[in-house]
C-alpha positions as CSV (number, residue, x, y, z in Angstrom):
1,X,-15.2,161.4,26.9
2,X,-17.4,162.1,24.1
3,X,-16.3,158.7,22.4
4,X,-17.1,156.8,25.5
5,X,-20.5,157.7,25.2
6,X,-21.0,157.1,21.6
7,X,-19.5,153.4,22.1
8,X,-21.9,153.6,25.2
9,X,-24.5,153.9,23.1
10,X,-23.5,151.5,20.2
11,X,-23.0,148.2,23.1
12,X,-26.0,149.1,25.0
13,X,-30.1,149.2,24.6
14,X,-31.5,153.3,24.3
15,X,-33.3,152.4,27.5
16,X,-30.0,151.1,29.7
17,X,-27.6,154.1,29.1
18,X,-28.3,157.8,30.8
19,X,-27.0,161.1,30.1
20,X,-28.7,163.5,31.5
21,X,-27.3,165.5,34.2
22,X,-30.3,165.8,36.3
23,X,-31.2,162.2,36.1
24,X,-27.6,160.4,37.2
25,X,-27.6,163.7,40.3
26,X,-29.8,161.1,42.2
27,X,-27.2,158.1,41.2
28,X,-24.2,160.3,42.8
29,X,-24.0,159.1,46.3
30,X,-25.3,156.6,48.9
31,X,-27.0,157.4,52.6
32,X,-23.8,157.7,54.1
33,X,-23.0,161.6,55.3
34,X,-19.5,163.9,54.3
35,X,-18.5,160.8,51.8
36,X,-17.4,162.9,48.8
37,X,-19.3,161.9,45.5
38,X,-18.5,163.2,41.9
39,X,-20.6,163.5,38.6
40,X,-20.6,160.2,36.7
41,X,-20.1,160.6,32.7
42,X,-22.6,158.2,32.5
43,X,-25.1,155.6,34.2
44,X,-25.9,152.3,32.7
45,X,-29.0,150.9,34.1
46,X,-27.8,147.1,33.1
47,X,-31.1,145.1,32.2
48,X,-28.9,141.9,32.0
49,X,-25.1,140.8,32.7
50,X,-24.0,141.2,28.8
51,X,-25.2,144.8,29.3
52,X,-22.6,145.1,32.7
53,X,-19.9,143.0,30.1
54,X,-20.3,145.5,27.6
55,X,-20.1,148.5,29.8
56,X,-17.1,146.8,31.5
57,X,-15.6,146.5,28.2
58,X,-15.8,149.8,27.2
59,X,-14.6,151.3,30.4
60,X,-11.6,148.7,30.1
61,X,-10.8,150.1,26.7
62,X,-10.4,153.7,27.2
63,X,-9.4,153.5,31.1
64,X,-12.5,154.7,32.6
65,X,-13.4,154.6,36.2
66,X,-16.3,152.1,37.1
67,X,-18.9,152.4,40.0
68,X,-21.1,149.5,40.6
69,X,-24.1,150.6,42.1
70,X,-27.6,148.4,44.0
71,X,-30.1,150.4,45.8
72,X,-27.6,152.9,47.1
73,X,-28.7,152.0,50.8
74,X,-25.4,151.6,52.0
75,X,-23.4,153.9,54.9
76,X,-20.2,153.7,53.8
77,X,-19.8,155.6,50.5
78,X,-18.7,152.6,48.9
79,X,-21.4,153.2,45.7
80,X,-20.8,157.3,45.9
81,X,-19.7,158.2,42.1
82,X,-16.5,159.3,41.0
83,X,-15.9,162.3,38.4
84,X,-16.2,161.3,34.8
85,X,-16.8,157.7,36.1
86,X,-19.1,154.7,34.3
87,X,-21.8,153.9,37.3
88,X,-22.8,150.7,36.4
89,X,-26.3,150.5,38.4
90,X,-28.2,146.8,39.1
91,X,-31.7,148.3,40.8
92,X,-32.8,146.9,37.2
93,X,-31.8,143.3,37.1
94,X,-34.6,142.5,40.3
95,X,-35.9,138.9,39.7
96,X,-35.7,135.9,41.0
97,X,-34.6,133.3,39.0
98,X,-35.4,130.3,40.8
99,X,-36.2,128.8,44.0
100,X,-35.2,125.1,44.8
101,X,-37.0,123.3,48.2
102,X,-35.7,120.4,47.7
103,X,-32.2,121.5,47.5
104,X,-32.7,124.4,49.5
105,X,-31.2,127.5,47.5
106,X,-32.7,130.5,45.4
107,X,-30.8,131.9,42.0
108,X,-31.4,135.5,42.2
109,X,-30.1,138.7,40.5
110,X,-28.6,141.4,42.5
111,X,-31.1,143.8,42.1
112,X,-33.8,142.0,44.7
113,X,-34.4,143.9,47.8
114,X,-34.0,141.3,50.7
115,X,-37.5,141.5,52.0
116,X,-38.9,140.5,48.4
117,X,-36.3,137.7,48.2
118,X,-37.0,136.8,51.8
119,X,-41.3,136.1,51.3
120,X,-40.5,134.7,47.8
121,X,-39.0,131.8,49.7
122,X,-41.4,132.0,52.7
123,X,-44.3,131.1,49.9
124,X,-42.2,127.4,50.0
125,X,-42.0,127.1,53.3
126,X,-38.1,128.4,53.1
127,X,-36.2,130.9,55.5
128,X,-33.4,133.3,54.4
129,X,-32.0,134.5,57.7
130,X,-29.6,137.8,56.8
131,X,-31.9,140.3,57.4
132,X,-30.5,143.7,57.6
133,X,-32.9,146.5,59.3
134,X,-33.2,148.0,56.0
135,X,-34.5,144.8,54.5
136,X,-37.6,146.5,53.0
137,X,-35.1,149.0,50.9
138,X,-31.6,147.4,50.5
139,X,-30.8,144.9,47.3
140,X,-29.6,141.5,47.9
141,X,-26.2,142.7,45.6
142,X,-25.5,145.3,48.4
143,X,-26.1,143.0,51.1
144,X,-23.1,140.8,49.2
145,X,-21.0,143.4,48.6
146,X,-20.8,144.6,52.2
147,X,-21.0,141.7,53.7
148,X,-24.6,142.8,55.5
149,X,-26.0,141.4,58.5
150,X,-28.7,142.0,60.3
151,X,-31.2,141.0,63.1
152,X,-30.7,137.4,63.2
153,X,-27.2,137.5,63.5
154,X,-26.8,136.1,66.6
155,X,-28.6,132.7,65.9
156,X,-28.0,132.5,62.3
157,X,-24.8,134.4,60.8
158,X,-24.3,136.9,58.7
159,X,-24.2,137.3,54.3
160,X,-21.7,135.6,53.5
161,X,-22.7,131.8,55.9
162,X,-25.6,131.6,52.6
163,X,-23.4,132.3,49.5
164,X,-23.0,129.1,47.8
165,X,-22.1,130.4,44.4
166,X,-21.9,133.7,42.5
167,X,-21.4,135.1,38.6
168,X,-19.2,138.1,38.6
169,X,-18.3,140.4,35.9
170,X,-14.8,141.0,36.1
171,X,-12.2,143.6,35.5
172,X,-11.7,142.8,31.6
173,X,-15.7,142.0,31.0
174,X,-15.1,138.4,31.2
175,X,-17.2,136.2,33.4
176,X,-16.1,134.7,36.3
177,X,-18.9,131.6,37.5
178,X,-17.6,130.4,41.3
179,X,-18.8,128.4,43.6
180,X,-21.5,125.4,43.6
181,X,-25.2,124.6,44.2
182,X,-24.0,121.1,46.5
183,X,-24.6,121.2,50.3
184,X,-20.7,120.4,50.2
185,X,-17.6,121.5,48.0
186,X,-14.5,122.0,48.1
187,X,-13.1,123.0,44.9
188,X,-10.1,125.5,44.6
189,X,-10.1,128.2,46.6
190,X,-13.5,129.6,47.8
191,X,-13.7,133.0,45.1
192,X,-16.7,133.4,46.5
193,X,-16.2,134.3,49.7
194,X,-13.4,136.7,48.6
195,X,-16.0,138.1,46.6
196,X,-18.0,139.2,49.0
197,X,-17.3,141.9,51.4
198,X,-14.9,143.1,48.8
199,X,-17.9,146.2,48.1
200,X,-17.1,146.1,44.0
201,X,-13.4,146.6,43.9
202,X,-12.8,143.1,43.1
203,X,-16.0,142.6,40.8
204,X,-19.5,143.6,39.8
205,X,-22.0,140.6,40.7
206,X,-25.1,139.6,38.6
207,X,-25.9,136.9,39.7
208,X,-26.1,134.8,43.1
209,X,-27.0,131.3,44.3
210,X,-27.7,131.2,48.4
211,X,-28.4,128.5,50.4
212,X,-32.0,128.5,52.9
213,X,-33.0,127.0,55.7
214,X,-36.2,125.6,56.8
215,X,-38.8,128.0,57.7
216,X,-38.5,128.7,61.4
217,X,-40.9,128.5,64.1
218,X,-43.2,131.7,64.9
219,X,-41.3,133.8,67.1
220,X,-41.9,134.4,71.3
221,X,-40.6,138.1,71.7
222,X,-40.0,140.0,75.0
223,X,-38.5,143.5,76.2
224,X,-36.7,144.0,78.7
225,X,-36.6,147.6,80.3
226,X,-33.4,149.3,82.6
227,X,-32.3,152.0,84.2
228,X,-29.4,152.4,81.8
229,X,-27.6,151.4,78.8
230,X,-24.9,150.2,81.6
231,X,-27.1,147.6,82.9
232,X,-28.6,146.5,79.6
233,X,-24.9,145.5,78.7
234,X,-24.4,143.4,81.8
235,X,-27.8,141.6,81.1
236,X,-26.8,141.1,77.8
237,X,-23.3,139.1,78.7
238,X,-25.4,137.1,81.4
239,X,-27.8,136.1,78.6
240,X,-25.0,135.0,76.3
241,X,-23.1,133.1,79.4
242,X,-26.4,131.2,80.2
243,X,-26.5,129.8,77.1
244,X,-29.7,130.5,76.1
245,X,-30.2,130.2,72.2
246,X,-31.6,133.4,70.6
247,X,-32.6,134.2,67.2
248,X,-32.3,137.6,68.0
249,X,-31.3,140.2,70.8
250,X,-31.2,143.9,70.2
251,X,-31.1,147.1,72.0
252,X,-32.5,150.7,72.1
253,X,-31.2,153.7,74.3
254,X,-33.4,156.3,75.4
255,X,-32.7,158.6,72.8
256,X,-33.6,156.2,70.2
257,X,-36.6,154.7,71.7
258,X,-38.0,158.7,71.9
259,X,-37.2,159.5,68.3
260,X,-38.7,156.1,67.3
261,X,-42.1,157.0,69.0
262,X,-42.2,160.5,67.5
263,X,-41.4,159.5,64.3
264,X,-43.3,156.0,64.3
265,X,-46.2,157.7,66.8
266,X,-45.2,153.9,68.8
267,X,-45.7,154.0,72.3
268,X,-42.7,152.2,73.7
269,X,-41.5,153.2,77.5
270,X,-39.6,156.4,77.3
271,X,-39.1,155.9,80.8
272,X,-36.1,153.9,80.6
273,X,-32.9,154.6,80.0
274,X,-32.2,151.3,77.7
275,X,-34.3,148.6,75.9
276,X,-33.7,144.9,75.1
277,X,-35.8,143.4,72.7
278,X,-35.2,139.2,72.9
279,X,-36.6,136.2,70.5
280,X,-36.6,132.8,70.6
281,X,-37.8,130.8,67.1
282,X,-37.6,127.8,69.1
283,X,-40.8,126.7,68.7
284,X,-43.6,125.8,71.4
285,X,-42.7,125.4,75.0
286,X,-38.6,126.0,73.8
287,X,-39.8,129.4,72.6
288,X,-41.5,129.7,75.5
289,X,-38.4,128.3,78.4
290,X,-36.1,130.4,76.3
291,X,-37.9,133.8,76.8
292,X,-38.7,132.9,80.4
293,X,-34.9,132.5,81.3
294,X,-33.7,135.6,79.4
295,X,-36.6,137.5,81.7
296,X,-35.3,136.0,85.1
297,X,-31.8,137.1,83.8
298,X,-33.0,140.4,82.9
299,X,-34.8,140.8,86.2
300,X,-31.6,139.4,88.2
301,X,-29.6,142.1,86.6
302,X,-31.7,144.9,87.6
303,X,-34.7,145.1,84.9
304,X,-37.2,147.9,86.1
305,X,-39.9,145.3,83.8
306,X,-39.9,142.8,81.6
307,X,-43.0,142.5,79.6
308,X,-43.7,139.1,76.8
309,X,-45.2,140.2,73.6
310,X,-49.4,138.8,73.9
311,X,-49.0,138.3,70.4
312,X,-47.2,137.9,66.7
313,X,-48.6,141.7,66.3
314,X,-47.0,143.4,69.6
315,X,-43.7,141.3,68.5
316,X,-43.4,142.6,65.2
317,X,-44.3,146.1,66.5
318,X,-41.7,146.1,68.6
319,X,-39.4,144.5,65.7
320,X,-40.7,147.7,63.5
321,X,-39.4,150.1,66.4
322,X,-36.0,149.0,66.1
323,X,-36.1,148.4,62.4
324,X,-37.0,151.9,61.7
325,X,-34.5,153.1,64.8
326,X,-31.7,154.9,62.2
327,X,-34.3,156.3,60.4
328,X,-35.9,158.0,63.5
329,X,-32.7,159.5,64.8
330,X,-32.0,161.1,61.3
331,X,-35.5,162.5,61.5
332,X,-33.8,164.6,64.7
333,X,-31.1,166.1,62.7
334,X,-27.8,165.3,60.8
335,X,-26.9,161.7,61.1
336,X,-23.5,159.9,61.2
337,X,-24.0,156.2,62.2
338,X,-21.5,154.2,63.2
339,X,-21.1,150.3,62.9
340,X,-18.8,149.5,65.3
341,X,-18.2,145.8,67.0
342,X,-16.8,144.7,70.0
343,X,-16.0,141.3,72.1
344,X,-19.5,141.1,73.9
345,X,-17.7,140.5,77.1
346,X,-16.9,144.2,76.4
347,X,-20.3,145.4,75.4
348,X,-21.4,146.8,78.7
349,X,-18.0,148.8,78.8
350,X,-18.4,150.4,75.3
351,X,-22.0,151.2,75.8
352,X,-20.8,153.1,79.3
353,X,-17.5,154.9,77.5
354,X,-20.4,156.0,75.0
355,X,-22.3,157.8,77.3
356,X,-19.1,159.1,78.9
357,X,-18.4,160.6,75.3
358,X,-22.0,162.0,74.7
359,X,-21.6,164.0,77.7
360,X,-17.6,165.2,77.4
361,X,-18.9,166.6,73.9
362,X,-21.9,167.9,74.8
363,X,-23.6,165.7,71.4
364,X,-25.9,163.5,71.0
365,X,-25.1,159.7,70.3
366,X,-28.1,157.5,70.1
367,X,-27.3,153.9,71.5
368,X,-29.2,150.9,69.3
369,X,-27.3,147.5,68.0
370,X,-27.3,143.9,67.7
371,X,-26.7,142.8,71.1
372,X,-26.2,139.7,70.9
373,X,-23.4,139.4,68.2
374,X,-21.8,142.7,69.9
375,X,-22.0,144.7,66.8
376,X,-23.4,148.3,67.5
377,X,-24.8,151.6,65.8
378,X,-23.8,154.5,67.5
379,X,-25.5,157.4,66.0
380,X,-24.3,160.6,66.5
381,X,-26.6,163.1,65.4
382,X,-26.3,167.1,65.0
383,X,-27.1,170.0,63.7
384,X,-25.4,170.5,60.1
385,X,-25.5,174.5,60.1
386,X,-23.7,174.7,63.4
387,X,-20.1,174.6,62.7
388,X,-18.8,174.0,66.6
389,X,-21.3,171.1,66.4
390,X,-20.4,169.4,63.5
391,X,-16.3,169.5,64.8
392,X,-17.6,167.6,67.7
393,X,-20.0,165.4,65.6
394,X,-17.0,164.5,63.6
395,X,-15.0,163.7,66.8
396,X,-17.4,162.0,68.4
397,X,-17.6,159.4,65.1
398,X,-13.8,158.9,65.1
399,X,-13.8,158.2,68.7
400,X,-16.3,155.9,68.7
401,X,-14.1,153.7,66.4
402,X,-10.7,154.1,68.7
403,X,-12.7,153.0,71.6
404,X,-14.4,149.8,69.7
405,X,-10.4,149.2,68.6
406,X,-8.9,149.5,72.3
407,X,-11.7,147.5,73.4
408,X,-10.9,144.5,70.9
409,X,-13.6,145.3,68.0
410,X,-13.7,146.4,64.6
411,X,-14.4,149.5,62.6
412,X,-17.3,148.0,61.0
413,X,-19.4,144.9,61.6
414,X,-21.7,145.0,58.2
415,X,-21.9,148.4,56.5
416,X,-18.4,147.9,55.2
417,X,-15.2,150.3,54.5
418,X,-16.4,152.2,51.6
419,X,-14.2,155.8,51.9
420,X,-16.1,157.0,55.1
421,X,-13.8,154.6,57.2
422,X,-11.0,153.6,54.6
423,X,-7.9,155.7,56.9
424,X,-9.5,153.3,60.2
425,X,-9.0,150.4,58.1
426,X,-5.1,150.6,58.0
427,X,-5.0,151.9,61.8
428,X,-7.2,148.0,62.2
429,X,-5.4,145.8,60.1
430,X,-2.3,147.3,59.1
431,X,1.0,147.2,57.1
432,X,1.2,143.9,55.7
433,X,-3.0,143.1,55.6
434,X,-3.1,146.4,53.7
435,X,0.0,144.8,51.5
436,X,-2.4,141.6,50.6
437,X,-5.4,144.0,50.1
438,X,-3.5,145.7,47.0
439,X,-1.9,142.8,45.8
440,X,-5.0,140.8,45.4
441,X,-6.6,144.0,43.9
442,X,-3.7,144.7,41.6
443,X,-4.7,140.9,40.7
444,X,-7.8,141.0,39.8
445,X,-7.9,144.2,38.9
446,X,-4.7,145.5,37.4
447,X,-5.5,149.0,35.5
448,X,-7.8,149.9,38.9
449,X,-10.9,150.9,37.7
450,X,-13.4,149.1,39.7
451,X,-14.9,151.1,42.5
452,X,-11.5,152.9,42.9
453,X,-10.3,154.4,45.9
454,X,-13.2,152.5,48.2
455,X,-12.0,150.0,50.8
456,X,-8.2,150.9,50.5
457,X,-6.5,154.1,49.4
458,X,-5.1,154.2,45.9
């Protein structure tokens, strides 16, 4: 191991390699909770992508593990360390390389949190929609790699709708360049989009080209209040059948609306048992029509109020109150959030079997998702030094996943496989799916030292 170093240190710049135990203890793990996470033999804090080729390179040579890291925001475990691994970190390579209007894309390196990315483009009048909640903290690399979502998901799509082209760093340090910088193109087959998602077992990107959109309108923003998380999923499957075009629609249980206002000091209605927070970029009296209807569909299905934001200000406090929601509920005790997504002709059902399961295990789950795309956050949180509690903590998470299963979903809608839900991935796509999953791996990847163990089981 000691030779790894040493040609560590001969391929690399003093200032991109690290050592020292007590500086790589905070590049160990991710935010995700009971994900195992081992001591790295080193971290390279890659400046460029010939520092990630020559790290690569070196790992390739003596068989070393590799674990490609962004801002370690992630819920899956997918960027926890391994023992005696090579974390290979990107937080470093941050800028943004270029911006085109006319063409609509940005070239960016991985390292960019979204929300920088995301007013870098606003200053020319450009719109990148994948916003994850965590857009002020998470990197534009980890957003790729999972696959992330986000807010505007129900108007706009998800990660991988904008990748138009990427530079990956493969297995054997080689680059691989894919995709285009053309509105159209259909060249080969589309690496790119098996790229992402793929959470740095197939790859470690440095580089990617993503399409925009025109900046949208300002936003009309309501809320819609109920009795119960019940009826805020039966509003929710009258909004989608009416047709009504959304650029977002998100929702709040109790529980999560109170640990938002003590831990924000917000004022939102603890009265009720469930929140809907609607948007409409539309634009003037559209904006205006569209909010209107989703109120009179709220109201039909049993709203106790519906109040319209005065102003940009109340709607973005109320868009604060749900960005912040996971981050509340973990101020309440030990966190393990779910990321489960379901049919939304379904959603009212799950949402109901959830507070069936709350109370059958005596824990508590707080209720908060993205409506209007059906993918949801159930977080179950606990107290770590009870032992009873945790067992039912760790029950509660699994079942959460067989109901979003026997209910037509998914085990994860954007915070991706990673090792915390790697045994539910076979029980989702099984036998022959988990077949292709090696065989393209084995591919690619052939000694198996990219992100090993993460996604599918070695």
């Amino acid at each position: 191991m000691s030779e790894v170093v040493e040609q560590l240190r001969q391929v690399l710049p003093p200032e991109a390699l690290v050592t020292d135990p007590d500086r790589m203890e905070s590049y160990r793990y991710d935010r995700a909770m009971f994900c195992p996470a081992g001591m790295p033999l080193a971290v390279v804090l890659a400046r460029e992508t010939a520092h990630v080729q020559a790290a690569v390179r070196v790992a390739n040579e003596f068989g070393v593990p590799i674990v490609p890291q962004g801002a370690r925001s992630g819920l899956s475990g997918a960027a926890n360390a391994l023992d005696g691994c090579i974390v290979i970190s990107l937080e470093k390579m941050d800028r943004i390389l270029a911006i085109e209007p006319v063409d609509r894309y940005v070239v960016t390196q991985p390292g960019a949190y979204n929300a920088v990315l995301s007013r870098a483009v606003a200053e020319h009048g450009l719109f990148y929609p994948p916003d994850p909640s965590s857009w002020e903290f998470c990197s534009i690399g980890g957003n790729l790699s999972t696959n992330s979502g986000g807010l505007c998901c129900v108007k706009y799509g998800v990660t991988t709708d904008y990748v138009l082209g990427l530079e990956v760093v493969l297995a054997d340090g080689r680059v691989l360049r894919t995709g285009r910088k053309t509105v159209k193109g259909v060249a080969g087959y589309d690496l790119a989009k098996l790229i992402v998602g793929s959470e740095g077992t197939l790859g470690i990107i440095t580089e990617a080209t993503l399409m925009l959109r025109p900046a949208a309108a300002k936003p009309r923003t309501m809320a819609a209040l109920f009795a119960d998380g019940v009826e805020a999923g039966n509003a929710i499957l009258e909004i989608i059948r009416s047709g009504v075009s959304l650029s977002l629609l998100e929702i709040m249980d109790r529980t999560t609306i109170q640990a938002v206002n003590k831990y924000k000091r917000m004022d939102l209605p603890e009265e009720a048992g469930a929140m809907l927070i609607a948007q409409s970029d539309a634009g003037g009296e559209a904006g205006a029509a569209d909010v209107a209807a989703v109120a009179k569909l709220c109201r039909d299905q049993g709203a106790l109020e519906c109040i319209e934001a005065e102003d940009d200000a109340e709607g973005e406090m109320l868009l604060e109150g749900r960005r912040v929601a996971l981050t509340a509920l973990e101020q309440l005790g030990t966190t393990m959030i779910d990321d489960v997504a379901v049919p939304r002709s379904r959603l009212a059902e799950f949402i109901g079997r959830l507070e069936e399961l709350s109370a059958d295990l005596d824990i508590t789950i707080g209720v908060l998702g993205h409506a209007g795309d059906g993918n949801m956050h159930p977080t179950v949180v606990f107290d770590q030094t009870d032992p009873a509690q945790a067992e039912r903590a760790q029950q509660a998470f699994e079942q959460v996943m067989a109901i979003g299963l026997e209910l037509g979903g998914t085990i994860t809608g954007e915070h991706g496989v990673g090792v915390l839900k790697r045994t539910w991935l076979a029980e989702e796509i099984g036998p022959v799916a988990l077949d292709v999953h090696r065989a393209i791996k084995a591919a690619l990847d052939p000694k198996n030292l990219l992100n090993p163990g993460k996604i599918v089981a070695d």
